[in-house]
Residue frames as qw, qx, qy, qz and C-alpha x, y, z in Angstrom:
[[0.613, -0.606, -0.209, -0.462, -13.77, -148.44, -30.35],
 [0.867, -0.074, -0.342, 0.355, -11.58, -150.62, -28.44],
 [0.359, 0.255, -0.146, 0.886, -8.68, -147.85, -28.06],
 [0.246, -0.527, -0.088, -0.809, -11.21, -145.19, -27.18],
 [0.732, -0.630, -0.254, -0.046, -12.73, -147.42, -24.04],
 [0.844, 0.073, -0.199, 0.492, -9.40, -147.85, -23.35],
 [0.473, 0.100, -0.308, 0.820, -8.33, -144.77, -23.01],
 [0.449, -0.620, -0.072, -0.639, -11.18, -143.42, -21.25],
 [0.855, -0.268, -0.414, 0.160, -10.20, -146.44, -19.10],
 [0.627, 0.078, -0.177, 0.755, -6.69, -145.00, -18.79],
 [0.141, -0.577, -0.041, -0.804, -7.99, -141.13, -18.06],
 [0.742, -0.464, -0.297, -0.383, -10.57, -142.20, -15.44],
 [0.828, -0.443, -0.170, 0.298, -7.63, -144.36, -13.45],
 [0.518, 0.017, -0.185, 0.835, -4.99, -141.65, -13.79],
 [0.375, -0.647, -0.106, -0.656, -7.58, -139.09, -12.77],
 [0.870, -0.407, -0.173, -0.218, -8.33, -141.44, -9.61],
 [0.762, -0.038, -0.246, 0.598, -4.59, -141.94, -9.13],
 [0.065, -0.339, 0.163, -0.924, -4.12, -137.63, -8.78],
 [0.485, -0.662, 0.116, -0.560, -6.96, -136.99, -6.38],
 [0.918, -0.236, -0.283, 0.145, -5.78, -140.36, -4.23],
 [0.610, 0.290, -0.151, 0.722, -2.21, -138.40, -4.30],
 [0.027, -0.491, 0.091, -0.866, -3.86, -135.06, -3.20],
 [0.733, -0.633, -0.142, -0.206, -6.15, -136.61, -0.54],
 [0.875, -0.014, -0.219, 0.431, -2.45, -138.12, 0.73],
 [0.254, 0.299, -0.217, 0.894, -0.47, -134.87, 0.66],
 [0.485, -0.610, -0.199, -0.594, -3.62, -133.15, 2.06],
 [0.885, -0.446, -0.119, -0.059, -3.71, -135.63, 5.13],
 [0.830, -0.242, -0.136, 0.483, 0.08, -135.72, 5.83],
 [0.085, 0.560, -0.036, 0.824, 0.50, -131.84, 5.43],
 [0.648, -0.582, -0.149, -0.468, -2.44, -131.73, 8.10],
 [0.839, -0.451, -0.119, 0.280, -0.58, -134.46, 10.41],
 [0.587, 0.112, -0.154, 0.787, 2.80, -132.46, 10.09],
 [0.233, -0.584, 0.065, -0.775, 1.69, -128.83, 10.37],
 [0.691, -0.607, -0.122, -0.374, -0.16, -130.44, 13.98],
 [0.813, -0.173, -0.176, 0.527, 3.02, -132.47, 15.29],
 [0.502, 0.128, -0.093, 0.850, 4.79, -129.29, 14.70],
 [0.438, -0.644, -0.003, -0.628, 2.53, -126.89, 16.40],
 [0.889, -0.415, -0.190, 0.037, 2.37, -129.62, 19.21],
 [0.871, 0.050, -0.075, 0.483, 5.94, -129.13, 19.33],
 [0.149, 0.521, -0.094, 0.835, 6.67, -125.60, 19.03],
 [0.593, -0.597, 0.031, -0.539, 4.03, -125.23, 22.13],
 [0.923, -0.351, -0.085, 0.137, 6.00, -127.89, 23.89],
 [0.651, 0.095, -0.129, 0.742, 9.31, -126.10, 23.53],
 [0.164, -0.603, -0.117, -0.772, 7.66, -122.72, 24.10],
 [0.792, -0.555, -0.109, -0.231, 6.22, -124.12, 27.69],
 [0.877, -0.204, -0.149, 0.409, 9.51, -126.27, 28.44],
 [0.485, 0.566, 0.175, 0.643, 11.17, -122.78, 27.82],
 [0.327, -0.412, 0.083, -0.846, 9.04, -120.29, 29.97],
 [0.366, -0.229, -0.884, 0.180, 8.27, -122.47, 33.05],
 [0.033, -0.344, -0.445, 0.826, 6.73, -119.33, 35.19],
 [0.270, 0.074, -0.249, -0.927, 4.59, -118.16, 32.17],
 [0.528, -0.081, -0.777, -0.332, 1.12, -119.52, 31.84],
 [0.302, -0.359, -0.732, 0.495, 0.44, -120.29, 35.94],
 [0.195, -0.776, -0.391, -0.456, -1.33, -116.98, 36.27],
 [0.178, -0.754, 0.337, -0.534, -0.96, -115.34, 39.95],
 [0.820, -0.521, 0.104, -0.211, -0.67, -118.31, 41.44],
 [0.811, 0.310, -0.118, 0.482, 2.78, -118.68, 40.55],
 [0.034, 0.612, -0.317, 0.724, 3.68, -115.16, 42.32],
 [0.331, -0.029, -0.624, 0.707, 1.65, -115.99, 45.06],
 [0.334, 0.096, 0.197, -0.917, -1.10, -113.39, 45.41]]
């Protein structure tokens, strides 16, 4: 009986240990994937200074 709690014990916290892991990756996939957007669109702008202003950049 003992064994058996046990290793429901042992299931239960290495269950809990995976989704903890995947909530982690999840969340720091999510913060990378946004830095790097943020970034591409900041090198994309720093790139093409004239794009983006509309006509008031020409003037008219």
């Amino acid at each position: 009986m003992v064994e058996m709690e046990f290793s429901a014990l042992s299931w239960w916290i290495f269950w809990v240990v995976v989704q903890v892991l995947v909530v982690v990756g999840i969340v720091v996939a999510l913060g990378l994937f946004i830095r790097w957007g943020r970034r591409k669109s900041a090198i994309l702008e720093s790139s093409n200074p004239r794009e983006g202003h509309g006509p008031a950049a020409t003037g008219k």
